[in-house]
VOGU-3710 file (C-alpha; in Angstrom, 3 decimals, decimal comma):
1> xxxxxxxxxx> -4,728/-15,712/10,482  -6,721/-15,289/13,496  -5,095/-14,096/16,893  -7,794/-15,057/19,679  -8,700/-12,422/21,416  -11,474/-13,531/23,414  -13,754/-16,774/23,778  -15,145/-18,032/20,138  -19,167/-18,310/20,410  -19,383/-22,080/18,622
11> xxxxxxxxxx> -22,972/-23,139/17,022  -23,645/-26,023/14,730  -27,530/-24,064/14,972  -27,799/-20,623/15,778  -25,865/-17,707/17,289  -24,791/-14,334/17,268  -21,539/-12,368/18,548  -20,694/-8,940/19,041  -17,073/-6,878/19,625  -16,169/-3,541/18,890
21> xxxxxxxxxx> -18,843/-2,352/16,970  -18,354/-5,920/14,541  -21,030/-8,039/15,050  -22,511/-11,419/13,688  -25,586/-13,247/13,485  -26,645/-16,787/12,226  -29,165/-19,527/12,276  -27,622/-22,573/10,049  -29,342/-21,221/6,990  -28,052/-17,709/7,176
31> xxxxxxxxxx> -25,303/-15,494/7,786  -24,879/-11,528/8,664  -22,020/-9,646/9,381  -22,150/-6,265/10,355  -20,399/-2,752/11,927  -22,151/0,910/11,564  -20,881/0,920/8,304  -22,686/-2,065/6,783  -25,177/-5,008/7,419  -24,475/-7,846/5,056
41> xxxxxxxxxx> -26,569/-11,178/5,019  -25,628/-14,544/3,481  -27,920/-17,646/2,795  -27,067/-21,510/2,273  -27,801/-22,101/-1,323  -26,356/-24,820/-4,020  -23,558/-26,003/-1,268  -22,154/-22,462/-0,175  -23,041/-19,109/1,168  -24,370/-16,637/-1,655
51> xxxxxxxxxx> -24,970/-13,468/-0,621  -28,634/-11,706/-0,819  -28,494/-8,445/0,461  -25,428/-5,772/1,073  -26,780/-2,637/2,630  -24,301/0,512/3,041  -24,545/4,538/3,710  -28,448/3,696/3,755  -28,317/1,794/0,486  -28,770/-1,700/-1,039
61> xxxxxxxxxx> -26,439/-1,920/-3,546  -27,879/-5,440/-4,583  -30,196/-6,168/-7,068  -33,347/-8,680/-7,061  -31,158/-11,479/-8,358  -29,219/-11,412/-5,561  -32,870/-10,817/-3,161  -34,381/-13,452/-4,056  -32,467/-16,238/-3,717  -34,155/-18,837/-1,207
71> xxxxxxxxxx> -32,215/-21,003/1,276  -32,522/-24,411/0,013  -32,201/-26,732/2,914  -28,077/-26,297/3,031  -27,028/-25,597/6,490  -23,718/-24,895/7,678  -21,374/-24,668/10,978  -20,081/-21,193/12,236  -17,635/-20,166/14,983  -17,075/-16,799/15,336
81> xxxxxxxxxx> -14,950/-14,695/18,127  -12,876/-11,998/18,406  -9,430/-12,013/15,655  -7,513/-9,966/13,890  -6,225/-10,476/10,408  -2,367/-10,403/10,952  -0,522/-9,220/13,949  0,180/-5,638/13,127  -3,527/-5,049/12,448  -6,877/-4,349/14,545
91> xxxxxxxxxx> -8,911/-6,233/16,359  -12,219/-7,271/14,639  -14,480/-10,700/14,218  -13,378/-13,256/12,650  -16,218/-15,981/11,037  -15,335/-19,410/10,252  -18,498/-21,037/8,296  -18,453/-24,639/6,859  -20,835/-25,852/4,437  -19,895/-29,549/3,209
101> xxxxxxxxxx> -16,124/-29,650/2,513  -16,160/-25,888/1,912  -14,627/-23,154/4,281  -14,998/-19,811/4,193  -13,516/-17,090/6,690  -14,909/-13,617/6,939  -13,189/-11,053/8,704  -14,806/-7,874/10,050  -12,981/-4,634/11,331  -14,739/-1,527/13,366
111> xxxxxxxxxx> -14,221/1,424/10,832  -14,266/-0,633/7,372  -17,491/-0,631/4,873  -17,625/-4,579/4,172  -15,463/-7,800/4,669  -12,658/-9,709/4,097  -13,129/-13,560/3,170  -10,912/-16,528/2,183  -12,207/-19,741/1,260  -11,055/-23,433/0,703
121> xxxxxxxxxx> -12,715/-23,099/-2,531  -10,092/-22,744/-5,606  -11,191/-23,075/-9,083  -8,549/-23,721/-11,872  -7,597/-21,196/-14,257  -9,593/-21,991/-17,885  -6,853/-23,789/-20,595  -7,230/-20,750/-22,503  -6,789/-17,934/-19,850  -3,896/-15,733/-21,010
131> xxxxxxxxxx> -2,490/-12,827/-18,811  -0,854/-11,188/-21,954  -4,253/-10,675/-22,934  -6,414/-10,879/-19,643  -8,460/-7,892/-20,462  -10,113/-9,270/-23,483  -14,023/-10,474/-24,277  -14,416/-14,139/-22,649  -17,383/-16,233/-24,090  -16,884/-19,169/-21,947
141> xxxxxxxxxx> -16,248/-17,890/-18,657  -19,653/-18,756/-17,171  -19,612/-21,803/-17,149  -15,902/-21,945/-15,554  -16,627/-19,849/-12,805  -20,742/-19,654/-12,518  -20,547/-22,923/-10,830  -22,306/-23,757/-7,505  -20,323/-22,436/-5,052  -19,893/-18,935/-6,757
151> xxxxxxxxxx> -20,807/-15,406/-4,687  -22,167/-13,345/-8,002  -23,048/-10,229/-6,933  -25,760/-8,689/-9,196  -25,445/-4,886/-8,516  -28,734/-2,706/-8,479  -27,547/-0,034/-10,566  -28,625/-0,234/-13,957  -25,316/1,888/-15,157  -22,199/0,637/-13,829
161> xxxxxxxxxx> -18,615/2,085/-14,460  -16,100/-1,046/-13,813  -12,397/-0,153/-13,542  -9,669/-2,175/-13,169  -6,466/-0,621/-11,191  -3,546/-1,773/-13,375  -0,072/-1,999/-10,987  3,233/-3,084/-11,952  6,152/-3,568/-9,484  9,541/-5,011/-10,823
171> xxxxxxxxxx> 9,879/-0,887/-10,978  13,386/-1,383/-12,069  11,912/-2,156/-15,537  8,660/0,062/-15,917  8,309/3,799/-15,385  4,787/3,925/-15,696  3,436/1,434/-12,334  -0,249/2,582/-12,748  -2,720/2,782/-15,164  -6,531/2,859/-15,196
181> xxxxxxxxxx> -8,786/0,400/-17,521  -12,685/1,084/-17,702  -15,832/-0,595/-18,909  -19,589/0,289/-18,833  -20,872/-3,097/-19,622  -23,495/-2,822/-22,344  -26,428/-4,892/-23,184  -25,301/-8,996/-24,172  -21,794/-8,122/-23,447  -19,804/-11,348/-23,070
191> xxxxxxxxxx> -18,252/-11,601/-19,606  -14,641/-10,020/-18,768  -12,187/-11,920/-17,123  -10,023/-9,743/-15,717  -7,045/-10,049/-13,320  -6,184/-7,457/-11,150  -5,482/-6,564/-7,542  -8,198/-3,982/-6,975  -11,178/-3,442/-9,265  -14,455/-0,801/-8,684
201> xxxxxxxxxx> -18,007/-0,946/-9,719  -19,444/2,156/-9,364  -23,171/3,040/-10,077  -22,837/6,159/-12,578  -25,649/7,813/-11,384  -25,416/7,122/-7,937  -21,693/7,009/-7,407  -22,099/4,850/-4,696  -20,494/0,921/-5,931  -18,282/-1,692/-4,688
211> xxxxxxxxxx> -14,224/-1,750/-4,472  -12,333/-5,353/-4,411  -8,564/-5,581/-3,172  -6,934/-8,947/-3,508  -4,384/-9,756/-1,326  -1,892/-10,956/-3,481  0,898/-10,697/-5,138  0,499/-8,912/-9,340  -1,068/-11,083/-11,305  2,115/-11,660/-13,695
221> xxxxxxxxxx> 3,989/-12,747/-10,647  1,434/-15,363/-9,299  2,951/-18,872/-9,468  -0,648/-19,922/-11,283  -2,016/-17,398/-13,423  -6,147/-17,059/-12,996  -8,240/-14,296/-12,702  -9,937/-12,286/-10,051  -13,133/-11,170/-11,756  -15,862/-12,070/-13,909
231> xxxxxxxxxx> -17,843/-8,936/-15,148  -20,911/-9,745/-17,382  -22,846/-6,602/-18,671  -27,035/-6,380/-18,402  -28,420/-9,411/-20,367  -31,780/-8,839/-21,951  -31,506/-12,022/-23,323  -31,927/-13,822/-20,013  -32,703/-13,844/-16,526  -29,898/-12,178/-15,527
241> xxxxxxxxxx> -30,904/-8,864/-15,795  -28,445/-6,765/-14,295  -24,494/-6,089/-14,448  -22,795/-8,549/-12,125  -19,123/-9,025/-10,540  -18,077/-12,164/-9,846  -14,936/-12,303/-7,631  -13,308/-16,111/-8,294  -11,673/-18,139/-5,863  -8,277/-18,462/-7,176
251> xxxxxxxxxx> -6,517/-18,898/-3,249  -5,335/-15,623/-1,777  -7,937/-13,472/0,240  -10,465/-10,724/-0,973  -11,824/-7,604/0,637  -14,987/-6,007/-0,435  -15,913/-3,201/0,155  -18,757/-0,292/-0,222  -18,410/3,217/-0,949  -20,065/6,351/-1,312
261> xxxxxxxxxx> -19,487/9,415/-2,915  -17,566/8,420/-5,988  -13,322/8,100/-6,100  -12,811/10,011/-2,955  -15,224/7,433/-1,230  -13,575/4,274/-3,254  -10,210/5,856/-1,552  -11,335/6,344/1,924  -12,991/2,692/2,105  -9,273/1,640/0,862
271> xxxxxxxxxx> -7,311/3,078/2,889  -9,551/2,212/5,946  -8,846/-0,961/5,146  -4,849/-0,673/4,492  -5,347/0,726/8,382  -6,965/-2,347/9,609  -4,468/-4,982/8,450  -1,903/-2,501/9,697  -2,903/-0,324/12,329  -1,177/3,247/11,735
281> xxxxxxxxxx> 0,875/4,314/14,935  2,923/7,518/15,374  6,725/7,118/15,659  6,470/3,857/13,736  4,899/5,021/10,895  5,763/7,692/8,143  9,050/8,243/9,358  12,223/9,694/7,544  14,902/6,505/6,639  17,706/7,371/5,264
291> xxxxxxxxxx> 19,717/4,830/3,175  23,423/5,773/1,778  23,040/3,118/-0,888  21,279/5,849/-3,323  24,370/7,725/-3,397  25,467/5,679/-6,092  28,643/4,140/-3,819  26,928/0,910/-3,614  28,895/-0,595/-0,192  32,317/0,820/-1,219
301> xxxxxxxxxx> 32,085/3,421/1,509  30,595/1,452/4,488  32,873/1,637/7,267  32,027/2,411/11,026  34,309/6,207/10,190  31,585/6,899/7,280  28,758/5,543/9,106  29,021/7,650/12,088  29,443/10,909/9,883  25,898/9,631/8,354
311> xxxxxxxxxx> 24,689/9,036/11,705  26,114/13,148/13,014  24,596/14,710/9,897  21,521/12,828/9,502  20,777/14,070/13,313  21,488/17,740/12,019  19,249/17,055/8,924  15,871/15,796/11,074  16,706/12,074/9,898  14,762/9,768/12,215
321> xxxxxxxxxx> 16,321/6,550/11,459  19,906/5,672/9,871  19,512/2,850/7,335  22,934/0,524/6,761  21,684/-1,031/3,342  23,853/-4,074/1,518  27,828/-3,871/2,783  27,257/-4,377/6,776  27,723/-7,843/6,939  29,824/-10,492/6,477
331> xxxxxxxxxx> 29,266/-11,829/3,240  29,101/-10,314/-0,366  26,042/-9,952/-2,193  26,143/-10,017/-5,879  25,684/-6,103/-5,989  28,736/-5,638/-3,789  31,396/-3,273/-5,046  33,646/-6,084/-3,730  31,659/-9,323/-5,381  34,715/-11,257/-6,357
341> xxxxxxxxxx> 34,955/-12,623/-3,178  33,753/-16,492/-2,681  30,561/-15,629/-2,277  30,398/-12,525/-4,416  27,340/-14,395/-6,394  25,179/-14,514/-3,620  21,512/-13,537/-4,270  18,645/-14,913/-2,220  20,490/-18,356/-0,983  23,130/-16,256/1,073
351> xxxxxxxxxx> 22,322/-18,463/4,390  22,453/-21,607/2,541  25,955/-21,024/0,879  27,462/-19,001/4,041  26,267/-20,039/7,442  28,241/-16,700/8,904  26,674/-14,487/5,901  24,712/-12,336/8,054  27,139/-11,643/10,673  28,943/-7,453/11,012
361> xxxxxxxxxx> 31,793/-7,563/8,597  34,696/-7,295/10,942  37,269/-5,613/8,526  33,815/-2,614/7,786  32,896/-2,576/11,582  35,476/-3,568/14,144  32,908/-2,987/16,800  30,201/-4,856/15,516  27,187/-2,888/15,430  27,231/-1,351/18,871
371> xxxxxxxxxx> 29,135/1,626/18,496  26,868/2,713/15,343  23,645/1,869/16,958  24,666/3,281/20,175  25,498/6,812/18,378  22,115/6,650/16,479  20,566/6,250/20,025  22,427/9,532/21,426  21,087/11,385/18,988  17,505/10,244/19,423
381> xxxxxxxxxx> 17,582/8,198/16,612  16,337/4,845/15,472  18,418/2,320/12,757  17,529/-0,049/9,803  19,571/-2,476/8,252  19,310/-3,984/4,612  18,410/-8,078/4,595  17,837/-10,924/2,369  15,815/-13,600/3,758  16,665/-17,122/2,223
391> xxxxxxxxxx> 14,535/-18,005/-0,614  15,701/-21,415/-1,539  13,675/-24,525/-1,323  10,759/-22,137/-0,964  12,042/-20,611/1,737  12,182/-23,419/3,832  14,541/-21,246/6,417  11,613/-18,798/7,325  12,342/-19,659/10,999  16,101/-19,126/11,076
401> xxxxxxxxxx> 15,945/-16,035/9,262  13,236/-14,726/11,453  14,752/-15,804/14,779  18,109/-14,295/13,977  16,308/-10,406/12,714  14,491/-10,848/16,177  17,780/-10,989/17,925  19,098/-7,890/16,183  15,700/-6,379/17,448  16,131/-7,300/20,852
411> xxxxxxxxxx> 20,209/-6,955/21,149  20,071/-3,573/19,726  16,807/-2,055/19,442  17,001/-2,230/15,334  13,548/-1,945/14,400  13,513/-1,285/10,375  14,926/-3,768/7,664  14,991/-3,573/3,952  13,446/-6,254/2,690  15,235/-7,662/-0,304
421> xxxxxxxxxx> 16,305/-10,416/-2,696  13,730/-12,816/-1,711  11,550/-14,320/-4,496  8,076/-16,076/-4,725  7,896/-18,794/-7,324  5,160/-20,895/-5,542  2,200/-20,906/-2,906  4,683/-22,683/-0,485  6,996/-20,215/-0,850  4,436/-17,501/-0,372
431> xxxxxxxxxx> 2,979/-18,848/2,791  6,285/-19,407/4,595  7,559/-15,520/3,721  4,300/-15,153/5,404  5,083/-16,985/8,831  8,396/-15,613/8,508  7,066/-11,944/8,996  4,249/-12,863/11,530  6,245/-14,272/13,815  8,594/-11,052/14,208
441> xxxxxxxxxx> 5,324/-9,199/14,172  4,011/-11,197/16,916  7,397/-11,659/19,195  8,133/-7,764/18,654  4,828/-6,758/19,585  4,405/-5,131/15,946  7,299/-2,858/16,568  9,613/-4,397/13,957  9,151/-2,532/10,538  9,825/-4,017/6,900
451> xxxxxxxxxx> 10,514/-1,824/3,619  9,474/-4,662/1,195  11,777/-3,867/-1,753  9,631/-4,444/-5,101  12,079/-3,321/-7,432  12,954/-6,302/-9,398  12,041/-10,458/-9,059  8,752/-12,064/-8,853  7,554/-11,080/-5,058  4,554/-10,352/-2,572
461> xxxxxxxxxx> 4,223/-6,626/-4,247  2,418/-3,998/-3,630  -0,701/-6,491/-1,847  0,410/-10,056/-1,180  1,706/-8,885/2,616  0,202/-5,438/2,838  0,501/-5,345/6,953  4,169/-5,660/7,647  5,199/-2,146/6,801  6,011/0,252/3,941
471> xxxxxxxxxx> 6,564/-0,704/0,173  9,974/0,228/-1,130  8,572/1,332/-4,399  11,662/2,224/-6,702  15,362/2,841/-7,331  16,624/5,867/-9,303  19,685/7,037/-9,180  21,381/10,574/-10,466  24,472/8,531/-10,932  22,774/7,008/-14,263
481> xxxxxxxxxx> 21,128/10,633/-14,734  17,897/8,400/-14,236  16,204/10,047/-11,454  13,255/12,797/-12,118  11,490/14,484/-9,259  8,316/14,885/-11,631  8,493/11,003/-12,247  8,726/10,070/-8,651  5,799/12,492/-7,663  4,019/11,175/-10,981
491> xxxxxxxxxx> 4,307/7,716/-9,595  3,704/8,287/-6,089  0,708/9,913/-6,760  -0,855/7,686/-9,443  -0,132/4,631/-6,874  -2,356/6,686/-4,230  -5,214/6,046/-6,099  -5,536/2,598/-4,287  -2,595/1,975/-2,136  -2,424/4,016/1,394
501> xxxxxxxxxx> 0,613/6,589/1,029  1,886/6,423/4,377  2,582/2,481/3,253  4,947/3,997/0,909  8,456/4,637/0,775  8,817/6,879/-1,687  12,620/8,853/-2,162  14,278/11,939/-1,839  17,618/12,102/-3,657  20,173/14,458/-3,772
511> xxxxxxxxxx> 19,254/16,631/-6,437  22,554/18,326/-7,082  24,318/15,258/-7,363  25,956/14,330/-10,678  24,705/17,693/-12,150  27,110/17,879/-14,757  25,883/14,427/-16,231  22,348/15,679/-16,274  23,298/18,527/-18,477  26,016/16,485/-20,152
521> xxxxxxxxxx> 23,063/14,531/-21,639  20,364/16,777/-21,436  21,317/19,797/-21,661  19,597/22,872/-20,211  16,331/20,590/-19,822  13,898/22,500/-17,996  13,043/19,856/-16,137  16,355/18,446/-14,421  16,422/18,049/-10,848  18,572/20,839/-9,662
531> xxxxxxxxxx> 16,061/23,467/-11,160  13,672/22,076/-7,915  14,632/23,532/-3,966  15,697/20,830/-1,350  12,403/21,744/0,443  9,993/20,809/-2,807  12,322/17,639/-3,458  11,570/16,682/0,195  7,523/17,501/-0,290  7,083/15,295/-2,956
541> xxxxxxxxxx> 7,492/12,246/-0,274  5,902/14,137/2,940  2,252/12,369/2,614  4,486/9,137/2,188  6,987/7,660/4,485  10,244/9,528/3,057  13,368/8,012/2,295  16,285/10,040/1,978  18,342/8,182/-0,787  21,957/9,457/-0,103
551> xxxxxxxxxx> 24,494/10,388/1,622  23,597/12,303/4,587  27,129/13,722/5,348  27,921/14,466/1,482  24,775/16,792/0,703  25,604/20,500/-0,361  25,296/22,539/2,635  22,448/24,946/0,304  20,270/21,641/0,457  20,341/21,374/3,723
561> xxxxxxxxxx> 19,702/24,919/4,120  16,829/24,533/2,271  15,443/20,440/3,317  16,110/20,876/6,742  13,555/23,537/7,919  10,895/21,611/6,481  11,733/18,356/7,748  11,452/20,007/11,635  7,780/21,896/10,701  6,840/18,277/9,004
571> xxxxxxxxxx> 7,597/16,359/11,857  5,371/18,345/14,250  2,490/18,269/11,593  2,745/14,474/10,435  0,877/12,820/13,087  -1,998/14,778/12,260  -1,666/14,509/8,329  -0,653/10,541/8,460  -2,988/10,161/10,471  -6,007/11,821/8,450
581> xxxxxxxxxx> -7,447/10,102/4,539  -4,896/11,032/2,241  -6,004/11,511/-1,259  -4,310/12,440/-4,671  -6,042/15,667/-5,711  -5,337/17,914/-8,975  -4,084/16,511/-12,455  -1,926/13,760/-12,672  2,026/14,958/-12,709  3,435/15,156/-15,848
591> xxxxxxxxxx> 6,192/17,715/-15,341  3,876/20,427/-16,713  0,535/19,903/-14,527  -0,752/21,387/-10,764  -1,015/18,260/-8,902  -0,795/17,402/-5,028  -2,660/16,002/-1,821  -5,175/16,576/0,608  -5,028/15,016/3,872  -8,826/14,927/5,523
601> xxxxxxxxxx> -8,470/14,138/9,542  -11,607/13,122/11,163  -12,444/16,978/12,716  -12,700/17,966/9,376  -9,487/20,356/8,730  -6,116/18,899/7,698  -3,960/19,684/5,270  -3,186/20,567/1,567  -0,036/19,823/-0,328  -0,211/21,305/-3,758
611> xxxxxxxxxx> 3,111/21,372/-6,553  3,475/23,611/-9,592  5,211/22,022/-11,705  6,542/24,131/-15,385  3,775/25,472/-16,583  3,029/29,169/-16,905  0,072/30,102/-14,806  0,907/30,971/-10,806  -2,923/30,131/-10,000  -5,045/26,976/-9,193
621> xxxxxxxxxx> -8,555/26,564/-8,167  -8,931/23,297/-6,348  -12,349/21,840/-5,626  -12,548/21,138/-1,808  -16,479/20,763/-1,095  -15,896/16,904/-1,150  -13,197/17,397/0,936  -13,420/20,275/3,705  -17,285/20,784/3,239  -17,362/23,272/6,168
631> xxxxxxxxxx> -15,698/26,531/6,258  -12,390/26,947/6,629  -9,197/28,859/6,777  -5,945/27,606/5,078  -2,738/28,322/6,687  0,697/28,067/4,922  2,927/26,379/6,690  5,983/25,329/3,570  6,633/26,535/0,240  5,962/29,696/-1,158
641> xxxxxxxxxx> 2,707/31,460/-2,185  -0,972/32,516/-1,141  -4,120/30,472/-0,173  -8,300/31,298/0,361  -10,966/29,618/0,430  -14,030/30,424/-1,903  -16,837/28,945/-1,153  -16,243/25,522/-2,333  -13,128/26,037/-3,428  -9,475/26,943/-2,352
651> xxxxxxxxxx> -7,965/29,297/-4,353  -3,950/29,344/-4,707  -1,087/30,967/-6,252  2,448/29,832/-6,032  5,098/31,957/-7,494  7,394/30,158/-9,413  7,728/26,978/-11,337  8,739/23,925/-9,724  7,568/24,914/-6,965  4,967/24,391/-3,829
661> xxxxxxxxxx> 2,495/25,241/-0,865  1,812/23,195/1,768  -1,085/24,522/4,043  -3,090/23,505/6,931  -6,819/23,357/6,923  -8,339/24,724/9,862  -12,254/24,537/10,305  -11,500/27,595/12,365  -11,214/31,171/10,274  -8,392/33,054/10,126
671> xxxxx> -6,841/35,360/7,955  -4,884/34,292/5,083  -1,059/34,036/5,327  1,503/34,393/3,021  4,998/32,931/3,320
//
């Protein structure tokens, strides 16, 4: 979706364009698109543009497959100008080529290694293509998707590690939301389909490679199930000599991208893009929600009384913006405590069966929302409600939903909604849940926030809609004795491998809530969530945009003790971490394991964020040359415990199990600190 921001250069012949450091060039034949990051050129062959050459960090990462394909009389039509790719992201170029009935768009952004295309071209899924076994050996996948048209991309390395990044949402029914498939495509392999959201190729000796995102939603989910990737192994048998991706047309955009430097380069070139399609701003971004719903009260409680003792202790807390989830309006939603009522079955059609559904309850909140708002504002603090936008008839009432979360943001200032109920059974309903967040994007100036809820039914995810504000990754709750601290940490930071952390919402619950139950049916686990401090419970979200899932007003006055100093020293630092590459560093949590984050900002300090979890040694050498190359000094600013550097290393110690350091990397020396 392009948003003009200056004159389009048209040619049916020849032309270039240049904005921001993005730049284009073309002749009717061929195509190149370009930033300091990358030069990538595209000729007319069969009908469509294949690529020939993608040069990056001073490398061609295409092989002589790819080089020497010859134009072959095709021309094409380009217009190319200054765009964006959504409304909350930056401005870049935007190409529009036609060859024949075929269009392709090719977006290009200032700070991102490679581009971002859609095309009119959409091949069907093969008769035999099964998702329940989309990883498997495909011998007739050429043919299907080696078709003219097709941008195969023949990589120059002769040893390529592929990996597919495996993500589930519906988190209310998987624990584990991330797992890691690889290949090294051997001699006469027969080609992989494989459907997946983001997927490497990585030169093994070399570690420089390509990274794919899709933009759209999990594969399972998708109203026609296809596949993203063909991956054929070297061929000796034929011409095709080397290992080769194919990414397929199957109707949602593609980014790809080049890298450098192995996972921590696959990361940065991710999250650079995350940043593009939604540009990170301070105050906005990474702030602390809190939502009473994970109390485990459901809307039994709301009333304006309880809301403005959530709105007086989430202001003592550090709380930056009071969240009212399901129970502030009219109508009852099938989760309400109170769902007997006539529309007490409501669930994704509550405009269609209740025109009033969405306005304040007037038996919770006399005042409307006013009074609540108006106390949030005294306090310097922002508010969220929880909202279902209508799904039926493929959510054919984008526009009235919009319009009427547009006059909550300009009535009262509410910025941040929960995004929930809504489901995506088709492409129509997929592109109007689209307009329906562009257009508050676009009237609010990018201000409004959504916290798309992926907990259950088929939706956008983690990808489809990337730009319109945090994910809302999971519900646990300690009233079901089903929320871990190592789990949440263990998902969090397995989900950082691809997706940028500040675009999560990841929780903080009251860990001394329903104690009794925990050891009721656990006993004396060494694990359970009141063994961990209020200040570790609220680190695990701190690289992420925290949500505080619980009751403000009803927390034990030792957690707040204990959350509240490191909310305030957080709050000063996160503009500087959030705004840094955030990467997931140590061993994946387990419970037992030394895991954490770095945060790199562009001077070159920033900040580490490192967890002991229960295991028995106080020390951990982390590796940091890839990360703070020069020397520096690390200064602890939370938790408990010692920090060096070592040469390439930073050396740490934290006390006890369970428990943390968070430090702050300064290029500058100083002498170590101990807390």
């Amino acid at each position: 979706m392009a948003l003009a921001g200056g004159a389009l250069a048209l040619s049916l012949a020849a032309g270039e364009f240049e904005f921001n450091g993005c730049g284009a060039e073309w002749d009717g034949q061929s195509l190149t698109l370009f930033n300091a990051m990358f030069r990538r050129e595209y000729r007319a062959v069969g009908g469509t543009l294949r690529t020939v050459s993608f040069v990056a960090h001073g490398a061609e990462l295409l092989g002589s497959a790819n080089r020497s394909q010859q134009a072959d009389g095709t021309r094409f039509s380009a217009s190319v100008g200054r765009a964006r790719y959504d409304p909350a992201g930056t401005d870049g170029i935007e190409a529009t080529v036609a060859v024949g009935a075929i269009t392709n768009v090719y977006w290009v952004f200032p700070s991102v290694p490679g581009v971002l295309w859609s095309t009119t071209e959409v091949r069907n899924s093969p008769p035999d293509f099964d998702l329940a076994r989309n990883y498997g050996e495909r011998r007739n996948m050429e043919e299907d998707y080696y078709c003219a048209g097709a941008d195969r991309l023949f990589l120059s390395a002769n040893h390529v590690r592929v990996t597919a990044f495996d993500f589930m949402d519906q988190t209310d029914y998987s624990e584990e939301l991330f797992q890691k498939l690889e290949w090294m495509p051997t001699v006469r392999e027969h080609p992989l389909a494989i459907a997946c959201n983001v997927l490497s190729a990585e030169d093994a000796v070399t570690r420089r490679g390509l990274v794919f995102m899709r933009l759209a939603p999990m594969p399972m989910t998708r109203p026609v199930k296809a596949p993203d990737f063909i991956v054929v192994g070297r061929d000796t048998a034929t011409d095709r000599a080397l290992n080769s991706v194919t990414p397929v047309a199957n109707g949602y955009a593609l980014a790809e991208l080049a890298y450098e430097g192995g996972e921590f380069g696959r990361i940065r070139a991710l999250q650079r893009l995350q940043r593009a399609l939604r540009e990170y701003r301070p105050g906005r971004d990474g702030i602390f929600i809190s939502n009473t719903w994970g109390g485990g009260n459901g809307d039994s409680r709301i009333s304006e009384a309880f809301l403005l003792k959530e709105v007086e202790a989430g202001a003592d807390l550090g709380v930056d913006a009071i969240q009212i989830d399901d129970g502030w309006q009219k109508g009852r939603s099938a989760n309400s405590s109170d769902a007997k009522r006539r529309n007490g079955k409501a669930w994704g059609n509550f405009r269609s069966i209740d025109p009033e559904f969405w306005l304040p309850c007037p038996d919770r909140l006399p005042h409307g929302l006013e009074g609540i708002v108006g106390a949030a504002k005294r306090h310097g603090m922002r508010f969220g409600l929880w909202y279902g936008p209508d799904s039926t008839d493929n959510a054919a009432r984008w526009k009235e939903d919009a319009d009427f979360l547009l006059s909550l943001y300009h009535d009262y200032g509410i910025q941040y909604f929960k995004i929930d109920s809504l489901t995506t059974k088709s492409s129509a309903a997929f592109l109007n849940q689209r307009k329906f967040f562009d257009r508050m994007l676009e009237l609010s100036n990018g201000e409004m926030t959504f916290d798309l809820d992926v907990t259950c039914h088929d939706r956008p995810g983690y990808f489809g809609i990337p730009y319109i504000g945090p994910t809302y990754v999971e519900n646990r709750y300690t009233q079901h004795a089903g929320w871990w601290p190592h789990h949440t940490l263990r998902n969090f930071w397995s989900l950082s491998q691809a997706i940028d952390p500040v675009r999560m919402r990841i929780e903080v619950a009251d860990h001394m809530k329903h104690r009794e139950l925990y050891r009721r049916l656990y006993g004396d686990d060494p694990l359970l969530p009141e063994k961990w401090r209020g200040d570790a419970i609220f680190a695990v979200a701190m690289m992420a945009s925290p949500l505080g899932w619980f009751e403000v007003s009803e927390l034990e006055a030792k957690t707040v003790s204990e959350m509240k100093p490191i909310v305030a020293r957080w709050k000063l630092e996160r503009r500087r971490m959030h705004g840094g590459t955030i990467y997931p560093v140590g061993e994946r949590p387990d419970g037992f394991a030394w895991s954490g984050f770095a945060s790199v900002s562009d001077d070159g300090g920033g900040y580490v964020l490192l967890f002991r979890e229960l295991n028995a040694s106080d020390a951990f050498s982390l590796a940091t040359g890839e990360l703070f190359p020069a020397a520096a000094s690390a200064e602890v600013i939370g938790g408990r415990g010692k920090a060096a550097f070592s040469g390439r290393r930073l050396e740490v110690s934290v006390p006890e199990p369970l428990g943390f350091i968070w430090l702050k990397v300064n290029r500058k020396q100083h002498e170590n600190q101990e807390t």
